[in-house]
C-alpha positions, -999 to +999 in steps of 0.1 A: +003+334+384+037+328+359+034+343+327+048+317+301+049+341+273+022+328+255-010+344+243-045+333+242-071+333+214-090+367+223-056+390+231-043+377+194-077+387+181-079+423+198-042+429+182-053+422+148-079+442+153-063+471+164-035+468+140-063+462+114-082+494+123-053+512+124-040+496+082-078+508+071-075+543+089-045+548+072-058+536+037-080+552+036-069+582+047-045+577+013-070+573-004-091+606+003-057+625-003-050+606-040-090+617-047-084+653-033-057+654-055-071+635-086-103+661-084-075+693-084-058+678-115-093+675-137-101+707-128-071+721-136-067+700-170-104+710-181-095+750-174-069+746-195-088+726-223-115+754-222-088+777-227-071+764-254-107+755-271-115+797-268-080+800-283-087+777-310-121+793-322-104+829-317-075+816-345-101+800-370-123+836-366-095+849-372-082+831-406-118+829-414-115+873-415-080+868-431-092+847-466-123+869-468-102+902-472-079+883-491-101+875-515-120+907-515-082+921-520-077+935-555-041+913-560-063+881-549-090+890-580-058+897-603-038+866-598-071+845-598-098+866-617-123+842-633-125+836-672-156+851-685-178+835-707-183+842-740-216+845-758-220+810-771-209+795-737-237+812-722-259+803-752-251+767-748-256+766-711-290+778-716-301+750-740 
């Protein structure tokens, strides 16, 4: 038998098969790796938005404390002391 160099139906299909398999192994493949790799990004993303969250509450406690004492403070109630009323305001605020 002389080989002309030409190849039938079912060889051509069995190569793009294999060549197929092979393309989708590898995509795949890719594909796990991006996801593996997506998944270790959120996870690292979200520890560090419940850090910075904690870090965020911990500074408004904190400036909540730090306006209380200053105005409990006695220079706070100097600078900023309320008028008092006189006798007719409360009078008239009764009526």
């Amino acid at each position: 038998m002389y080989y002309n160099g030409s190849v039938n139906g079912i060889e051509e299909s069995q190569v793009f098969f294999i060549i197929s398999s092979v393309g989708f192994v590898l995509l795949w493949a890719f594909v796990a790796v991006l996801l593996f790799y997506l998944i270790r990004i959120t996870r690292s993303f979200s520890r560090i938005m419940d850090k910075i969250e904690g870090g965020v509450n911990q500074i408004g406690d904190t400036t909540k404390e730090l306006l209380e004492d200053l105005r409990d403070s006695a220079l706070f109630h100097f600078l900023f002391r309320r008028k008092k009323k006189s006798r007719k305001d409360k009078e008239e605020g009764k009526n």
